[in-house]
Rosetta silent file (secondary structure, phi, psi, omega in degrees, C-alpha in Angstrom):
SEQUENCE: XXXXXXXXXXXXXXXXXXXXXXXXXXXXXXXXXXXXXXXXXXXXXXXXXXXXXXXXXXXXXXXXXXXXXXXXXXXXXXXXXXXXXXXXXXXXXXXXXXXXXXXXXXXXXXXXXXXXXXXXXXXXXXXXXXXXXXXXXXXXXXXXXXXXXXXXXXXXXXXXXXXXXXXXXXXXXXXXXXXXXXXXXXXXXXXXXXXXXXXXXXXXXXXXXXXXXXXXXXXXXXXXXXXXXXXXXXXXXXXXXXXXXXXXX
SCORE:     score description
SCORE:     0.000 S_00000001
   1 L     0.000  -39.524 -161.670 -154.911 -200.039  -70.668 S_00000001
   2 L   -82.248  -28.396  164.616 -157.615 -197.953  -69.326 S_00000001
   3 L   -63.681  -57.231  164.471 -156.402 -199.662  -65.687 S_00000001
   4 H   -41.803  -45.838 -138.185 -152.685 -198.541  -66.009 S_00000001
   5 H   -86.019   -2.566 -175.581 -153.366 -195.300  -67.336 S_00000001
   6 H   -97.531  -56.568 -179.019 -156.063 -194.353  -63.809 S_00000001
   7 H   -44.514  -27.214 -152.397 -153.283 -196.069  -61.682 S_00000001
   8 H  -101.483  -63.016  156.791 -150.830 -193.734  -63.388 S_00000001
   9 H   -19.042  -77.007  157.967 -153.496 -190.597  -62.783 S_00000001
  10 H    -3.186 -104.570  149.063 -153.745 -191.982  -59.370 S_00000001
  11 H    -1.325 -100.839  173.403 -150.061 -191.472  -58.719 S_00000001
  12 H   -12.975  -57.905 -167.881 -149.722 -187.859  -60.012 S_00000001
  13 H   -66.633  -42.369  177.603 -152.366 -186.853  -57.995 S_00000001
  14 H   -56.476  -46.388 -178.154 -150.900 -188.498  -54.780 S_00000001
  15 H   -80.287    3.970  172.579 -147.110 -186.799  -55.171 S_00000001
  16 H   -93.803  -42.334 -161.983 -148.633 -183.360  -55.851 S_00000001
  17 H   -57.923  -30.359  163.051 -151.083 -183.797  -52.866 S_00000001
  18 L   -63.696  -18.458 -179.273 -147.534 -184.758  -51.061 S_00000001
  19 L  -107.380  -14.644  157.063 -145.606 -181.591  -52.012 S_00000001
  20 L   108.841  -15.750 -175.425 -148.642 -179.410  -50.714 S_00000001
  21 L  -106.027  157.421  161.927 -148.964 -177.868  -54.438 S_00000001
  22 L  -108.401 -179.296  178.115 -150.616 -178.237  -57.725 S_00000001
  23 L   -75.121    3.458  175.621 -148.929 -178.083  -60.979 S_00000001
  24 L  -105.094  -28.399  169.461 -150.386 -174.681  -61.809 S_00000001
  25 L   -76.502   -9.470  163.036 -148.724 -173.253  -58.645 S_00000001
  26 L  -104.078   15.946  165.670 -145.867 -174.277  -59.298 S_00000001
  27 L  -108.767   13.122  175.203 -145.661 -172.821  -62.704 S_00000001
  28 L   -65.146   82.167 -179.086 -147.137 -169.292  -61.479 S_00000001
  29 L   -79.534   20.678  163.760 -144.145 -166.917  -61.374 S_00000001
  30 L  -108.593   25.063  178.562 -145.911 -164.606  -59.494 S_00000001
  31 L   -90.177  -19.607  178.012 -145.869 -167.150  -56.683 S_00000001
  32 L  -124.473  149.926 -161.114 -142.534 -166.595  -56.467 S_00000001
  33 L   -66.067  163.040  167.271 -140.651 -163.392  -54.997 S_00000001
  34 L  -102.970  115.599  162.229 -138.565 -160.976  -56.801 S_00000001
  35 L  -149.450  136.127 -150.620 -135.388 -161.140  -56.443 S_00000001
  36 L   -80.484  150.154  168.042 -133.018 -159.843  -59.205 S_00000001
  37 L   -94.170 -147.744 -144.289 -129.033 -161.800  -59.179 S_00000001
  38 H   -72.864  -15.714 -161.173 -126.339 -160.156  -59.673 S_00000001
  39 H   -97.201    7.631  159.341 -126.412 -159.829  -63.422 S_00000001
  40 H  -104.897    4.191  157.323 -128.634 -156.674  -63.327 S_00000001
  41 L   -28.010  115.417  163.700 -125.568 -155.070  -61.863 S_00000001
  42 L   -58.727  101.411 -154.847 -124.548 -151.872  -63.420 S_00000001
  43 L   -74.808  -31.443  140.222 -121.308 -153.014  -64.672 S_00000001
  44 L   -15.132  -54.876 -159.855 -119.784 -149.485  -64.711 S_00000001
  45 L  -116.759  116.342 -147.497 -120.103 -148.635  -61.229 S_00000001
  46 L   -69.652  -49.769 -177.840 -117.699 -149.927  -59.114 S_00000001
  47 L   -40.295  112.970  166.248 -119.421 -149.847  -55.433 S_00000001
  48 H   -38.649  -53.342 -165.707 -121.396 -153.590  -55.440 S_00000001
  49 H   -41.483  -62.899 -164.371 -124.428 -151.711  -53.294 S_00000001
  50 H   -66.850  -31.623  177.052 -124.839 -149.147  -55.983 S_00000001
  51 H   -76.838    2.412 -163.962 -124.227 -150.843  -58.675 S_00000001
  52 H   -97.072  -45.561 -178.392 -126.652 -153.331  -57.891 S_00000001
  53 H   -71.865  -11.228 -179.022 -129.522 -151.068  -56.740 S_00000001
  54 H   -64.308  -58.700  153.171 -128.636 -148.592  -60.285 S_00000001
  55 H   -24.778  -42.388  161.466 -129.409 -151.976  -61.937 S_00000001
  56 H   -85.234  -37.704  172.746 -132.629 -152.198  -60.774 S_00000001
  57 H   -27.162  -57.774 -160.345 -133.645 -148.928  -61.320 S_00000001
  58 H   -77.327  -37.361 -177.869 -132.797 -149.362  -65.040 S_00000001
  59 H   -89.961   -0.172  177.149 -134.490 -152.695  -65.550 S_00000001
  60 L    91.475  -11.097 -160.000 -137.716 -151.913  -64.098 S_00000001
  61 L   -84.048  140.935  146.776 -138.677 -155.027  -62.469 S_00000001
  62 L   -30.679  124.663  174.151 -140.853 -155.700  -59.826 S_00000001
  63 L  -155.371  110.275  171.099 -138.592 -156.286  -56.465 S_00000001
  64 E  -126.075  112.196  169.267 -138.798 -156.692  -53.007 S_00000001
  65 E  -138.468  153.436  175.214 -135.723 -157.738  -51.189 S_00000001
  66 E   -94.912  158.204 -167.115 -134.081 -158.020  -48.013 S_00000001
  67 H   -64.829  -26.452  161.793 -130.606 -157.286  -46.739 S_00000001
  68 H   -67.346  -65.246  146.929 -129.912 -160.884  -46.270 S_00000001
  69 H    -5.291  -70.077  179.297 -131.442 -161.756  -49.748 S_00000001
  70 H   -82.453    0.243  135.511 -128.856 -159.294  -50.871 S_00000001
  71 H   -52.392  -45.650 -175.518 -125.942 -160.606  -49.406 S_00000001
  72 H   -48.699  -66.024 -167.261 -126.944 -164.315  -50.617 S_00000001
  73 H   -17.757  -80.636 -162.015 -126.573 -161.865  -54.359 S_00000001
  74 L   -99.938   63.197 -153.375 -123.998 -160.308  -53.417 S_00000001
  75 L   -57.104  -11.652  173.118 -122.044 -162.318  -51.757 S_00000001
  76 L  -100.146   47.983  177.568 -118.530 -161.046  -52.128 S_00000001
  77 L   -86.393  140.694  165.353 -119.809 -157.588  -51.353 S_00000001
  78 L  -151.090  127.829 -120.234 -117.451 -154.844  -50.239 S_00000001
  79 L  -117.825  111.195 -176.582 -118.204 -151.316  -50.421 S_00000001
  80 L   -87.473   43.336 -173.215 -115.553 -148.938  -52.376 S_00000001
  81 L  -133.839  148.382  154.994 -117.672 -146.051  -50.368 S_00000001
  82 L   -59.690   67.490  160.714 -118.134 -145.266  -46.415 S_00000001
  83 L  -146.048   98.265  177.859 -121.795 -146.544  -46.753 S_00000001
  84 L   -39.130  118.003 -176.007 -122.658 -148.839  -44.563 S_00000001
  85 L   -66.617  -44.147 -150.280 -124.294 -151.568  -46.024 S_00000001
  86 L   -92.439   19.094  173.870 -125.816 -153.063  -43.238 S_00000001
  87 L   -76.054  -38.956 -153.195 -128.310 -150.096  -42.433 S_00000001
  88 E   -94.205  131.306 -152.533 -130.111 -151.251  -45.219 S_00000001
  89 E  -104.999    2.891 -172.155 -132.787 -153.201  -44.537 S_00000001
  90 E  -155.710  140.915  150.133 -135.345 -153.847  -47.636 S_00000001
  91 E  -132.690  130.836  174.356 -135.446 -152.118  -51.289 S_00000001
  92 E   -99.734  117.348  152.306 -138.788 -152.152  -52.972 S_00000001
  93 E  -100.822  170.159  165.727 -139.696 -151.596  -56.584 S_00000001
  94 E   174.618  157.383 -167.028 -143.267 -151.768  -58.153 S_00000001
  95 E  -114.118  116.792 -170.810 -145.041 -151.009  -60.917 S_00000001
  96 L   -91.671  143.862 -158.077 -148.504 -149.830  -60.460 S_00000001
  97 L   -70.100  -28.613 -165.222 -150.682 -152.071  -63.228 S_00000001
  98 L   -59.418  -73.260 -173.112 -153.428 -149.271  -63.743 S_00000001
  99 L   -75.107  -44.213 -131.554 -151.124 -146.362  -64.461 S_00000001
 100 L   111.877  -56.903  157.400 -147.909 -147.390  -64.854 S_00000001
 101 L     9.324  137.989  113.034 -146.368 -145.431  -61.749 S_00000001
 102 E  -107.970  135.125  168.719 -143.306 -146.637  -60.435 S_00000001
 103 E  -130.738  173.405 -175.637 -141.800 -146.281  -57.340 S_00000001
 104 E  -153.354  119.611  166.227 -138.995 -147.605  -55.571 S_00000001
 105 E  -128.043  157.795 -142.905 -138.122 -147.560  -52.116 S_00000001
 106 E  -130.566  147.167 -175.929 -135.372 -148.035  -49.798 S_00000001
 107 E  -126.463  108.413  168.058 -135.668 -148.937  -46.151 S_00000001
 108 E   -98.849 -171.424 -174.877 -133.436 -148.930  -43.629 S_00000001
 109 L   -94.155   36.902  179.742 -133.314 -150.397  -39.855 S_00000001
 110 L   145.469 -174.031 -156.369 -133.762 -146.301  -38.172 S_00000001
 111 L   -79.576  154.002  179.117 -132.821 -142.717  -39.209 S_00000001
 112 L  -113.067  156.015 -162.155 -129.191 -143.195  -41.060 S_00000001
 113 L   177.365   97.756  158.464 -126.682 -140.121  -39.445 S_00000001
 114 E  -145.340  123.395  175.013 -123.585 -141.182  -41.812 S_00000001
 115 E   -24.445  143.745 -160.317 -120.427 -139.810  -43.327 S_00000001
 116 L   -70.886  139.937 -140.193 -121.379 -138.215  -46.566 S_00000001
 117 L  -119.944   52.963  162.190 -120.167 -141.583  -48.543 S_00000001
 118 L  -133.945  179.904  175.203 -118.152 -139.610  -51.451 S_00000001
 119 L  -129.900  155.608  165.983 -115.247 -137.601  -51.372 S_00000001
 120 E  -153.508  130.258 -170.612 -114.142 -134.120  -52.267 S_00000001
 121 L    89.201    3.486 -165.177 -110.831 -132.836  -51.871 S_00000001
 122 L   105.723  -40.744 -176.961 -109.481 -135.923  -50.810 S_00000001
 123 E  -126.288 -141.495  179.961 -111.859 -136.234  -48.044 S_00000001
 124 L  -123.633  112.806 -149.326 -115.588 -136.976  -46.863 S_00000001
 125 L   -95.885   56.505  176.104 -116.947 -133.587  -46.342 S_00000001
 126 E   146.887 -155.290 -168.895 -119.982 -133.528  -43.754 S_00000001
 127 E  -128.958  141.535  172.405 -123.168 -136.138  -43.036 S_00000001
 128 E   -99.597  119.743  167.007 -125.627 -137.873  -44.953 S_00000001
 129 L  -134.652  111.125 -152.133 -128.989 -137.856  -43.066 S_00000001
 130 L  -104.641  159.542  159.663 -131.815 -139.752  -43.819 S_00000001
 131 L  -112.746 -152.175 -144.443 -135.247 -141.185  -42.153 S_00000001
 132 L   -86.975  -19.076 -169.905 -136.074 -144.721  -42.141 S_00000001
 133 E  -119.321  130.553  160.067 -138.147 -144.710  -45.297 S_00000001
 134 E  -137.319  129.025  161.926 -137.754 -143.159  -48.752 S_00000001
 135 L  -105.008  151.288 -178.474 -140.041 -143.464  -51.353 S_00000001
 136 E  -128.735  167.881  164.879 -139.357 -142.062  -54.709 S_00000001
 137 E   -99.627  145.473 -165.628 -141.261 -141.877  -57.745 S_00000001
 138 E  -109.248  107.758  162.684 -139.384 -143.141  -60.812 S_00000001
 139 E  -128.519  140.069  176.116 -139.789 -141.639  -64.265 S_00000001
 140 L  -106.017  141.706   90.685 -137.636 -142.441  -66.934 S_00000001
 141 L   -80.834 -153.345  177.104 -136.616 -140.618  -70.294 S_00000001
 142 L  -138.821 -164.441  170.305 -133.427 -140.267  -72.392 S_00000001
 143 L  -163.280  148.988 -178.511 -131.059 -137.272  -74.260 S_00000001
 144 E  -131.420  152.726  148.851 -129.835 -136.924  -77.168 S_00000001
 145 E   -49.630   91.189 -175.985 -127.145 -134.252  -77.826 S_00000001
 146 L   -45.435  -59.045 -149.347 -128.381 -131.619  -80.323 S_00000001
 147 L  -105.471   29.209  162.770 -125.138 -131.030  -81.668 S_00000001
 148 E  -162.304   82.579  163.659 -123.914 -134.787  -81.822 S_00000001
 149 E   -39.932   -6.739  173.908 -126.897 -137.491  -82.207 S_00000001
 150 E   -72.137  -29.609  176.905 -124.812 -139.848  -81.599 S_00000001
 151 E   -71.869  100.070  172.176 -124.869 -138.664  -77.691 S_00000001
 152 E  -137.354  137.713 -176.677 -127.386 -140.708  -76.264 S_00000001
 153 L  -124.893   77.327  177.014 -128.426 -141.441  -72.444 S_00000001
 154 L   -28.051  130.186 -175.361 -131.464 -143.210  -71.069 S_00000001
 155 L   -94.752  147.387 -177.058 -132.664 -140.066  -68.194 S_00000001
 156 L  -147.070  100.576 -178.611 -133.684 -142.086  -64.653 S_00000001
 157 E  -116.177  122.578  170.889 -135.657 -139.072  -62.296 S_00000001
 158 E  -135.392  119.989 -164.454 -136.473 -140.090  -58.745 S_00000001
 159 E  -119.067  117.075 -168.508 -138.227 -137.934  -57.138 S_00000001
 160 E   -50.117  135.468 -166.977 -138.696 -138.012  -53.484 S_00000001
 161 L  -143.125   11.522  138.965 -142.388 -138.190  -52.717 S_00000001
 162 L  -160.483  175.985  179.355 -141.595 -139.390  -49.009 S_00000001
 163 L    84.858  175.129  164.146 -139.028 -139.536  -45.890 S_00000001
 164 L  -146.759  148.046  178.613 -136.269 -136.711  -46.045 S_00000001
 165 E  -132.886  122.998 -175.974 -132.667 -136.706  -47.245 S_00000001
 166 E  -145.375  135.231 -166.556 -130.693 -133.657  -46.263 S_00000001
 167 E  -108.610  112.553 -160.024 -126.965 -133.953  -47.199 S_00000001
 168 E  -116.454  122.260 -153.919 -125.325 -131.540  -44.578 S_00000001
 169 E   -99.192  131.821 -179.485 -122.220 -129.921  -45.925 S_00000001
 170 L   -82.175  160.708 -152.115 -119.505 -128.945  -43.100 S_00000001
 171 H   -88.787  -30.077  150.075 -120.269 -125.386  -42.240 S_00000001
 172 H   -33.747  -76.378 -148.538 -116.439 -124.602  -43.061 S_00000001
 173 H   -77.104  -36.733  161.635 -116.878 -125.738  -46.195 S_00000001
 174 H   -18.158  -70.743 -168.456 -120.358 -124.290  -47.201 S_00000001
 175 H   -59.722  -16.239 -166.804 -118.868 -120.958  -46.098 S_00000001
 176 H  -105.527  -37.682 -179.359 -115.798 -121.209  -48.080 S_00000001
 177 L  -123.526   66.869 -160.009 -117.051 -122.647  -51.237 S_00000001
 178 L   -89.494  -14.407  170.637 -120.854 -121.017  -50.776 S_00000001
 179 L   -49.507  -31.336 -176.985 -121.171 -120.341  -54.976 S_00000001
 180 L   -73.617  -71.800 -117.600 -121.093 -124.240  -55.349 S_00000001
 181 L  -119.937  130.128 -171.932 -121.968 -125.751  -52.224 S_00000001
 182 L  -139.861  149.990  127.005 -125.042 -125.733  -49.519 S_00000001
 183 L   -26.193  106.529 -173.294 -126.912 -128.054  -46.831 S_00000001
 184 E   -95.666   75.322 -158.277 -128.747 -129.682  -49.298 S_00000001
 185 E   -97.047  126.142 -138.815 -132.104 -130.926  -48.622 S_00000001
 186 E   -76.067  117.280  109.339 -132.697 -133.967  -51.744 S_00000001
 187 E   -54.658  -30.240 -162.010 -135.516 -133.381  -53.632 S_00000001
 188 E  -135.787  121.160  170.214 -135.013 -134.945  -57.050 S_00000001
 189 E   -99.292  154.263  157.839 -131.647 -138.038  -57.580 S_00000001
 190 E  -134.908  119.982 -163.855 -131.406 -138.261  -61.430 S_00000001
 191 E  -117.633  141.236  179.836 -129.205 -140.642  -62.612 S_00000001
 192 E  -151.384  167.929  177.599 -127.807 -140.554  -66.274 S_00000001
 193 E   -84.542  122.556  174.093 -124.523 -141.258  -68.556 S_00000001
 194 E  -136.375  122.863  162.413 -121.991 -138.248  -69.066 S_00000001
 195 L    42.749   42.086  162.916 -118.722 -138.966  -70.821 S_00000001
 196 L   107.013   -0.276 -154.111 -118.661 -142.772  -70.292 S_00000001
 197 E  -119.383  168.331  165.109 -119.373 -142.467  -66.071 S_00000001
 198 E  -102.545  148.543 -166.314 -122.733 -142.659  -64.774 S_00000001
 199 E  -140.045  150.166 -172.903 -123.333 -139.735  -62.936 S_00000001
 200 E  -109.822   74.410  179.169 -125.686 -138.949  -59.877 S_00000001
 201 E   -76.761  127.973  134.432 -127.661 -135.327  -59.429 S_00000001
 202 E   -40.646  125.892  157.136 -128.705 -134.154  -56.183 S_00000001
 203 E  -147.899  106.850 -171.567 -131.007 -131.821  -56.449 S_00000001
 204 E  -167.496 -152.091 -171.704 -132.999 -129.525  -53.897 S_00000001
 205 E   -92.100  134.928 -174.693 -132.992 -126.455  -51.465 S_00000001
 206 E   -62.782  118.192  158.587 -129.942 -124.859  -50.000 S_00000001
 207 L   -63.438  -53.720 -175.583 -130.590 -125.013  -46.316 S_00000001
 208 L   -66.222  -53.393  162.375 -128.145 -121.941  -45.453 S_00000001
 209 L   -81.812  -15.699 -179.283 -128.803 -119.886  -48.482 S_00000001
 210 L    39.334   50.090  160.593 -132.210 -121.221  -49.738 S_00000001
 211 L  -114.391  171.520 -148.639 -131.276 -121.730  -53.422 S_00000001
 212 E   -86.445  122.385 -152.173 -132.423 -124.293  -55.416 S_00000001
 213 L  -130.707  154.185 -165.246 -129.185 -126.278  -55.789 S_00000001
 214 L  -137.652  117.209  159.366 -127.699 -128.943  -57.822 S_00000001
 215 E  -129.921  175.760 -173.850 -124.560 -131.287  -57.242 S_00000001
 216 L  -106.290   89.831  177.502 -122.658 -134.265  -59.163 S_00000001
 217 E  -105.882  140.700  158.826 -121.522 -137.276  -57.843 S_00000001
 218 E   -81.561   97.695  172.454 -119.551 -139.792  -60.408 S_00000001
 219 L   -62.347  -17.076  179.421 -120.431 -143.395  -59.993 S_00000001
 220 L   -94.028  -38.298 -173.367 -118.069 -144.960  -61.946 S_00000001
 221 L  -115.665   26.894 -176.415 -115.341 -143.367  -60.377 S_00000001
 222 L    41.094   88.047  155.372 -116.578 -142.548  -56.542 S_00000001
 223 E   179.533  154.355 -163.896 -116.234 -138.722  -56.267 S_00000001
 224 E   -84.193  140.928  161.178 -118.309 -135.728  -55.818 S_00000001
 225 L   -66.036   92.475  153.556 -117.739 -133.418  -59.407 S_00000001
 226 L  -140.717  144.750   30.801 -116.007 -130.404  -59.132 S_00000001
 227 L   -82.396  155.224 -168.194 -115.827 -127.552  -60.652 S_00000001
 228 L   -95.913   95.964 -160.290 -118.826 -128.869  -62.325 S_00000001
 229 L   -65.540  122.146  174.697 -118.454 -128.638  -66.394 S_00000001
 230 L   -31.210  -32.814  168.085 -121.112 -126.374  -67.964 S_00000001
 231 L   -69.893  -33.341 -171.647 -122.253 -128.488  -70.213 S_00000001
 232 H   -77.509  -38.144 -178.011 -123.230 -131.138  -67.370 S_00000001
 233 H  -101.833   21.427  157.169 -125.201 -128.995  -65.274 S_00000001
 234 H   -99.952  -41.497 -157.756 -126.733 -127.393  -68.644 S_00000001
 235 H   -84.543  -46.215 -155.167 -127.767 -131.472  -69.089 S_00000001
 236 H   -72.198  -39.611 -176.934 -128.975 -131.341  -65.046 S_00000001
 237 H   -69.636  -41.368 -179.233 -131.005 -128.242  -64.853 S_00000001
 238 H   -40.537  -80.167 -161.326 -132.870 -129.533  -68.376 S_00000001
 239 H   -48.572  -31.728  139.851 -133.624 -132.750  -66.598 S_00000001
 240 H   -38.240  -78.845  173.297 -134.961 -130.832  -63.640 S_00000001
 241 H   -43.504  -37.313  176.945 -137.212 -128.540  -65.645 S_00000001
 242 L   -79.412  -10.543  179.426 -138.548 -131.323  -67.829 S_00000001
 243 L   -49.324  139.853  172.717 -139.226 -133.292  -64.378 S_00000001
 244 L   -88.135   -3.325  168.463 -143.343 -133.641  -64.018 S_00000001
 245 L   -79.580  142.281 -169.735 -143.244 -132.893  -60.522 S_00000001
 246 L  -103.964   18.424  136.353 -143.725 -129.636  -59.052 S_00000001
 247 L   -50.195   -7.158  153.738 -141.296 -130.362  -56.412 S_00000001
 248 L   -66.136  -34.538 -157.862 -138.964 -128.286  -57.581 S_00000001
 249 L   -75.867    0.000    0.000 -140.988 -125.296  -58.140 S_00000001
């Protein structure tokens, strides 16, 4: 017995020494990369890209993937937006273990110089221009509606803390609609739940005018918000002000 059971040892050890591994590396999951499927999709939001990177956002996970990695996901991907997918070339999350920190960042292959990739009025009104790298810092909190507790949102504040994003507004339109609307250079995306849509503030300095400026894009239904309901941008400036970053300021 004691002869079988060393032949049998024997063995083991020879087909691990053949696959190059031991059996504790291959039970390690931090030997293997992160990469989230498809099923952390934000199910809401129609655009695959977005809904897929909203998804991560929300679950937190460690991730580093590549644009091929996220085709293999997302493999029937098609874009309801003018935003070229194939700019994008990596998105990183991480969790730092000490603090906590998260940040998450998106990488493309060079500066992006792209139609702004929502509409208003019917059309797409100016350029989205980015550099190659943005990192943001992630902090999450919620809302609850003082005067209906029932109104509840998980809060998602990303706050640029490299790179630049300056969302340039045609100079017609600036000029025409300038109470609203500015060359916008993105400090702070916040993403949260409003009336069943997920909705996406912009928020930073008026290039033309140099006020501190806020817009509304709707993810569940692709379109920039306007006129912008009081109550929502009563929800946006709170989430600004309670932000811990003094990027705003």
């Amino acid at each position: 017995m004691g002869t079988l059971r060393a032949r049998v040892a024997l063995l083991a050890f020879c087909l691990l020494a053949a696959t190059g591994r031991s059996a504790f590396a291959q039970s390690d999951p931090a030997d293997a990369p992160s990469r989230p499927g498809r099923q952390v999709s934000l199910s809401p939001v129609k655009d695959t890209f977005f809904a897929y990177v909203l998804g991560i956002v929300l679950t937190g996970m460690e991730v580093d993937i590549d644009n091929a990695e996220m085709r293999n996901v997302l493999h029937e991907f098609q874009s309801k937006l003018k935003f070229p997918f194939d700019l994008v070339d990596r998105v990183v999350q991480h969790n730092e273990e000490d603090t906590g920190a998260r940040t998450i960042s998106l990488i493309f292959n060079g500066d992006v110089i792209i139609p702004i990739p929502f509409s208003f009025l019917g059309y797409h009104p100016g350029t989205l221009r980015s550099t190659e790298r943005l990192n943001f810092r992630v902090i999450r909190s919620s809302y609850t509606d003082p005067a209906d507790p029932r109104v509840y949102t998980p809060v998602y504040d990303l706050t640029l803390a490299d790179g630049s994003v300056l969302i340039d507004i045609d100079d017609w339109l600036v000029y025409l609609l300038w109470k609203v609307l500015d060359k916008l250079e993105v400090r702070h995306i916040v993403f949260f739940s409003y009336q069943g849509a997920w909705i996406g503030l912009v928020e930073g300095k008026g290039k033309v005018f140099s006020r501190d400026m806020r817009e509304y894009f709707d993810f569940t239904n692709n379109k920039i918000i306007y006129p912008i309901p009081d109550k929502l941008d009563a929800m946006g400036l709170g989430f600004i002000n309670a932000s811990p970053s003094l990027a705003h300021h």
